[in-house]
N, C-alpha and C positions, 0 to 999 in steps of 0.2 A: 627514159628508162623507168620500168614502174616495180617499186623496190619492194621486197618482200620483209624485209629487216631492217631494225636501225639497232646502230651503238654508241658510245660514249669514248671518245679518248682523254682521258680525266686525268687532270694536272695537278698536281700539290705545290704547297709552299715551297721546295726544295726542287722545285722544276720537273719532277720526275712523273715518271708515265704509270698510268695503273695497267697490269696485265693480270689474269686470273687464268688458273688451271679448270680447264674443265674434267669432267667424271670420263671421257674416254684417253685424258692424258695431254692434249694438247693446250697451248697455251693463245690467249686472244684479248679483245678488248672487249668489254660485257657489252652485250648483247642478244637483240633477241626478236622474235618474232612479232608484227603487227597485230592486235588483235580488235575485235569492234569494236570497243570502248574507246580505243584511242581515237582522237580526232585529226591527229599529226601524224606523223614519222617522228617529230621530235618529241611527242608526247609518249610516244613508243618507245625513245630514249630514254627517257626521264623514267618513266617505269620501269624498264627493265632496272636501268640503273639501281633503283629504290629495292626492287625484289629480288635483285643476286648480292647485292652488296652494302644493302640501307645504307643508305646515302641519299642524299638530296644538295646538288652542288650548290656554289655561290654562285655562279652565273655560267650563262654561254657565251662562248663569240657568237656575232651575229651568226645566224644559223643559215642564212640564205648567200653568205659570200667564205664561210669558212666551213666545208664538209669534203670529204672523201668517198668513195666508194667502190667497191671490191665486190666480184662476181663469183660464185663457186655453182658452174651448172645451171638449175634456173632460181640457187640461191641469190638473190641480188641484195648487198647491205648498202647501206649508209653510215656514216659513220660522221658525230660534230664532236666540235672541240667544246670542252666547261673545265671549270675553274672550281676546285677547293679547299677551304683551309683545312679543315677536320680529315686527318690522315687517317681514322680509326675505321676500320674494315671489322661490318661483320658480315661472315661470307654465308649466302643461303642458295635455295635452288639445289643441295649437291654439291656445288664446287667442291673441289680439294684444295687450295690454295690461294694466296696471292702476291703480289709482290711490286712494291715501287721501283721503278726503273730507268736508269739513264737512258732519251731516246737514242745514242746511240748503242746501248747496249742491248737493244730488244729484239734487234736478229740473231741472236746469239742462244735463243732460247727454243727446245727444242720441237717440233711441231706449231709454231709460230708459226701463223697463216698470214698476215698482214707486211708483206713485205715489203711492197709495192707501196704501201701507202709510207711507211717509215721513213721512205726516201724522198718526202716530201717533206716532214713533220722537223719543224725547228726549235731551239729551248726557247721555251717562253716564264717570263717573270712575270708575276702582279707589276710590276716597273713600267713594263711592256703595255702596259692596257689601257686604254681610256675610255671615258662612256660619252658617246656621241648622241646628241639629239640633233634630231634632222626636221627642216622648216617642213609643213605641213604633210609628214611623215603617214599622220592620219587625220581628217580636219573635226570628227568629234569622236571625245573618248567616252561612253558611258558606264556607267555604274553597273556589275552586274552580278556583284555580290555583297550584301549588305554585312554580311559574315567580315568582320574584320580579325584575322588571326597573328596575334601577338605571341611573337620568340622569348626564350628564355632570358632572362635580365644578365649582362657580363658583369655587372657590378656586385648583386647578391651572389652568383658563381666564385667572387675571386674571393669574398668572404668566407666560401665553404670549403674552398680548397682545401686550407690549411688541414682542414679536419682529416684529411686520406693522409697525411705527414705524420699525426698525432696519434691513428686508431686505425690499424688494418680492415676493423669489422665497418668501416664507412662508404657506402656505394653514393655516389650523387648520383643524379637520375637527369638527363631534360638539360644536357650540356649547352650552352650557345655555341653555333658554329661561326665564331669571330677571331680577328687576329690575336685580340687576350686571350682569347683561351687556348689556343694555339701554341704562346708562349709559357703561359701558364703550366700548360699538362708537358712541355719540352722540359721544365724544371724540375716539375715533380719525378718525372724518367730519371735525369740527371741525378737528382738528390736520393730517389733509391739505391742507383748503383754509385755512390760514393763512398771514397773510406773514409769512416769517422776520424781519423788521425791525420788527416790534411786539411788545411784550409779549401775552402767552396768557391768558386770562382765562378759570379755571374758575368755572362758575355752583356757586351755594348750592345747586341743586339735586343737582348731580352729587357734590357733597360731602358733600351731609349724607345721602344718600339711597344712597352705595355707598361702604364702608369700603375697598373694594379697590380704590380709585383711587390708593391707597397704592402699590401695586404698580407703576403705570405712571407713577409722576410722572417718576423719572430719567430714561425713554425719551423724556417729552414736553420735558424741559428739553436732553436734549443732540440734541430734534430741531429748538425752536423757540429754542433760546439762555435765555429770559428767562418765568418764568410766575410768573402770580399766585394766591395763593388767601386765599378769602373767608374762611380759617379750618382749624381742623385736620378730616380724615376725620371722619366716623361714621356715622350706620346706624341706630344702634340704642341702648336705653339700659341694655349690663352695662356702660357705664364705660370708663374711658381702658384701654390696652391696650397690653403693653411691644411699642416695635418692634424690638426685635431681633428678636424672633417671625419678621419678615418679611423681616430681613436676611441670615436662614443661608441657604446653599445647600442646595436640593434635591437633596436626594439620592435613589436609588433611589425615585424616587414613580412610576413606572409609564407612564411617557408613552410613545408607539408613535410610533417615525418612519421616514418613507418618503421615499424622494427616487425622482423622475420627472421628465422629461425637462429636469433642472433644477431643480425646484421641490421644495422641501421641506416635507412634509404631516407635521402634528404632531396628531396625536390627543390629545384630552384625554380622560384616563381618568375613569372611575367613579366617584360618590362616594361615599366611605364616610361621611360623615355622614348620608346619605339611608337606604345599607346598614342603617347602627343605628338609625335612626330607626323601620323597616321593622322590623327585628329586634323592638325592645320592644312595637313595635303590633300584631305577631303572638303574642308571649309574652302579653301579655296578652289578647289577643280569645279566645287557640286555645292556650293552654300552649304552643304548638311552634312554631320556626322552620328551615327548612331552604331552604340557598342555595347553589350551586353555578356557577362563572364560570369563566373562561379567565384571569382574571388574580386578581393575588394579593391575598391582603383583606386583612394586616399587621394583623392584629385578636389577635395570640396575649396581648396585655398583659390585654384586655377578655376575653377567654374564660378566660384565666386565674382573672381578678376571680370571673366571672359561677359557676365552678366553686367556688369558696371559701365564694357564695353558697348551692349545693345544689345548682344546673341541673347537668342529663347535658346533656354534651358532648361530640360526637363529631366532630373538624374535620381537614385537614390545610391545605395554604398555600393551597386552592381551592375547600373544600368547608365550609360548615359545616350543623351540624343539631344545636340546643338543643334540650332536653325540662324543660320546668318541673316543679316541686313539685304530684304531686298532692295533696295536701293541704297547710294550712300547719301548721308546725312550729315549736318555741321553739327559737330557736337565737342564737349569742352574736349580741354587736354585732359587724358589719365595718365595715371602716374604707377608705372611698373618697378617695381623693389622686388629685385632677385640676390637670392643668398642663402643662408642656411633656412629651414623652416623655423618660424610659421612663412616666411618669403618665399616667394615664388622660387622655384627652384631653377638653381644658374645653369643648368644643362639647357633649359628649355628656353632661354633669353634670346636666342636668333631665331628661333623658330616661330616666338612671338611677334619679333621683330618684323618678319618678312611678311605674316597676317596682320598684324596692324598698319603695315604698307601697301599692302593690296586692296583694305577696305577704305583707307585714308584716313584711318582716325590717328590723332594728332597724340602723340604721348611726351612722357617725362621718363625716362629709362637711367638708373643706375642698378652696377653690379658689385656684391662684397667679397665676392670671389673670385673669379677669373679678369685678370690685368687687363687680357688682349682681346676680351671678348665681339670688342666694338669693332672690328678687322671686318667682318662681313659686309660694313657699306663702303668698302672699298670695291669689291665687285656688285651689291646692289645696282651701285647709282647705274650702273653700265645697265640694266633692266626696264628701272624707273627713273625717270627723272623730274618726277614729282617733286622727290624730296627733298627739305631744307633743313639741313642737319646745323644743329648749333650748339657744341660739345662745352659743357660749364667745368667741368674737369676731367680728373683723369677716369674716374668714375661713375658721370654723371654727363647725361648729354639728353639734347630736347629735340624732337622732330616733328615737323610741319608740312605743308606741303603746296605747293603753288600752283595756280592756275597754267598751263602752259598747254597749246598745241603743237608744239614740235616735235619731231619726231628723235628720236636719241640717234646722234652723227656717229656712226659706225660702219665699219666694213660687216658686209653678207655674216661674217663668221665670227666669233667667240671665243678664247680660253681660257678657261680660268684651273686655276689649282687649288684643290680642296685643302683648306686650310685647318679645320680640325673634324672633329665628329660632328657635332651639330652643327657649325658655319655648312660643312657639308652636304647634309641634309638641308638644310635652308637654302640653301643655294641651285639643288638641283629643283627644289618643291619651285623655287620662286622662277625656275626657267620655264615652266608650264605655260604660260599667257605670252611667251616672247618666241616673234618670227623671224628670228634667226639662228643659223648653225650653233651649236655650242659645243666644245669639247673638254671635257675634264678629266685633268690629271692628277695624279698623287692619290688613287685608290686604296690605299694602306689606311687612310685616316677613316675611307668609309666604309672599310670592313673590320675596323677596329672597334664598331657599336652596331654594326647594322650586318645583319646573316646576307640576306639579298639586297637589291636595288627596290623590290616588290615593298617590302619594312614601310621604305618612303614613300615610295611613290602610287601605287595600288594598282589599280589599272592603268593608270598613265604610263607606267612603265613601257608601254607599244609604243611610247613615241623616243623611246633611246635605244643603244645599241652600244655593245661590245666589240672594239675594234682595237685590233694591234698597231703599237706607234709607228 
């Protein structure tokens, strides 16, 4: 069948279906017509999507085992399933409306064209999804945008919040589409429509599900008097985490402000945990990384590291461009100290980990922050078995690497569970060079830092996929 349209059946955090009213009255899934620029049908999605309702999801299901499609005449659509956390619709093109919707209530709506397909359509959770890579899915991936584009940081975001609690005239700009912010902006709804003469009651979900609610509790207490909570923050499991961390003042962190006719517009900048996440996923796919931005990347402590390592480094405050080791080489141990600055910073400790594995240099690794950070070479060793891990405490551990030809004794296939944010992202970066199936679950952790799968992985991403449990 050769399709004249494609659309999007776009799912939120609360399970529910996107429908939109169109300008003659009736109601449907966005969509829209092929045009020459697209190179897809699913490129044809994705833009429509973008130009009725800006938006750009978190992901698809695979797009070649999960679609529908519906005939009107020699109208022919298609229609894939995607995923996202960002409920916030802004409606263009004309529309009149929109509306989130229980699948089973979306026959019920009047001029609904899609009926046919609904009787197929099941509730789907983030719970529900894994990301599969498949053995030699494609056998080379190349490079084919040197353009490396970095999301808004969730951590400078949870800082800025507070500030819409405090000052009506505060628009933030350049939201991350992540599960904190998700929970974040649920709060903030919440706490507008609350009465100041009751106590505030955060749910367990908002607590256990975004550590950065941290950030906003003072703003909710001196807005609502009186709150409760079910328990302390967390997220995730490296472990309790000092809060002074989150009591210093920021300093020079890069935020952009704009005041207009009154209103003061706060950009939130870039993330650099995304930056270096990108950085190692390109060192390793392609030996080289090269990035270039208008604002400033405060990376001099990590390139510093990363030169002591062997990489050519050519940077200034806006530019960088690593070139790895053509070949590996025996070279001493280094010695990696993550923790507050001026220490390499503890988000980025597995991410190093998994590149200083790949290239075999030999390190000294302690962390002052995160208890449980060292949890990643629990599923490593399953990739490489290289390594000779030999843990001096509970904070300090040394890795080396032995000569071996054997090949690692496993079945065909793979699972592992994504254990935090960045084990996360180290984990899928490190499945790149391994031929075998892999599947991973507990998606909540990697959409908790990461907008897309694309963040990490860049091109490589062709070689995974979205699949229902």
């Amino acid at each position: 069948m050769e399709y004249t349209s494609a659309g999007v059946i776009l799912i939120n955090m609360n399970s529910k279906v996107l429908i939109v009213q169109y300008p003659e009255g009736h109601w449907g899934f966005p969509k829209g017509y092929k045009e020459t620029e697209d190179k897809s049908l699913v490129d044809t999605a994705k833009r429509e999507l973008k130009e009725e309702i800006d938006i750009s999801p978190n992901f698809f299901l695979d797009t070649n085992r999960y679609q529908f499609n519906e005939s009107y005449g020699k109208k022919k659509i298609i229609y894939f399933i995607a995923f996202t956390i960002n409920s916030n619709i802004n409606l263009c093109n004309g529309l009149n409306s929109y509306k989130w919707v229980d699948i089973e209530d979306l026959d019920k709506f009047p001029g609904f064209l899609s009926k046919q397909i609904v009787r197929k359509l099941v509730e789907l959770k983030l719970d529900d999804i894994t990301i599969v890579k498949k053995v030699n899915l494609k056998d080379n991936i190349t490079k084919t945008n040197e353009k490396v584009d970095i999301p808004p940081s969730k951590h400078a975001y949870s800082r800025l919040v507070p500030l819409e609690l405090i000052n009506d005239n505060i628009k933030i700009e350049n939201i991350p589409n992540t599960i904190d912010s998700y929970y974040l902006n649920n709060l903030l709804n919440r706490v507008n429509k609350h009465c100041s003469n009751e106590c505030f009651f955060i749910d367990d979900d908002e607590i256990s599900n975004c550590w950065s609610m941290v950030n906003i509790l003072p703003a909710v207490v001196w807005k609502v008097g009186k709150v409760y909570l079910p328990g302390k923050p967390s997220g995730c499991s490296i472990g309790k985490r000092p809060m002074n961390l989150y009591l210093k003042i920021m300093k020079d962190f890069g935020f952009e402000i704009t005041e207009n006719n009154g209103v003061l517009s706060v950009r939130v900048p870039f993330d650099r945990n995304v930056l270096v996440t990108r950085m190692v996923s390109d060192l390793i796919s392609y030996g080289k990384f090269e990035w270039l931005n208008e604002e400033q990347h405060y990376l001099e402590e990590l390139l510093l590291f990363l030169k002591k390592c062997g990489f050519e480094i050519y940077s200034d405050d806006y530019r960088i461009k690593i070139v790895a080791l053509d070949k590996v080489v025996d070279q001493e141990r280094v010695v990696l100290n993550c923790g507050h600055f001026p220490k390499i910073c503890s988000d980025w400790q597995p991410l190093l980990v998994i590149l200083l594995c790949h290239y075999l240099i030999p390190f000294e690794l302690s962390d002052d922050v995160f208890e449980n950070r060292f949890q990643i070479f629990s599923q490593l060793v399953y990739l490489n078995n290289n390594i000779v891990l030999n843990k001096k405490s509970s904070n300090k551990i040394v890795i080396d690497y032995c000569d071996t030809t054997e090949k690692i004794t496993t079945s065909s296939n793979l699972e592992f569970k994504l254990l935090n944010i960045r084990d996360a992202a180290a984990i899928l970066i490190a499945s790149h060079q391994s031929k075998l199936n892999i599947e991973f679950s507990n998606l909540l952790q990697l959409f908790r830092g990461y907008e897309t799968l694309e963040n990490v992985l860049g091109e490589k991403v062709e070689l995974y996929s979205y699949e229902k449990q």
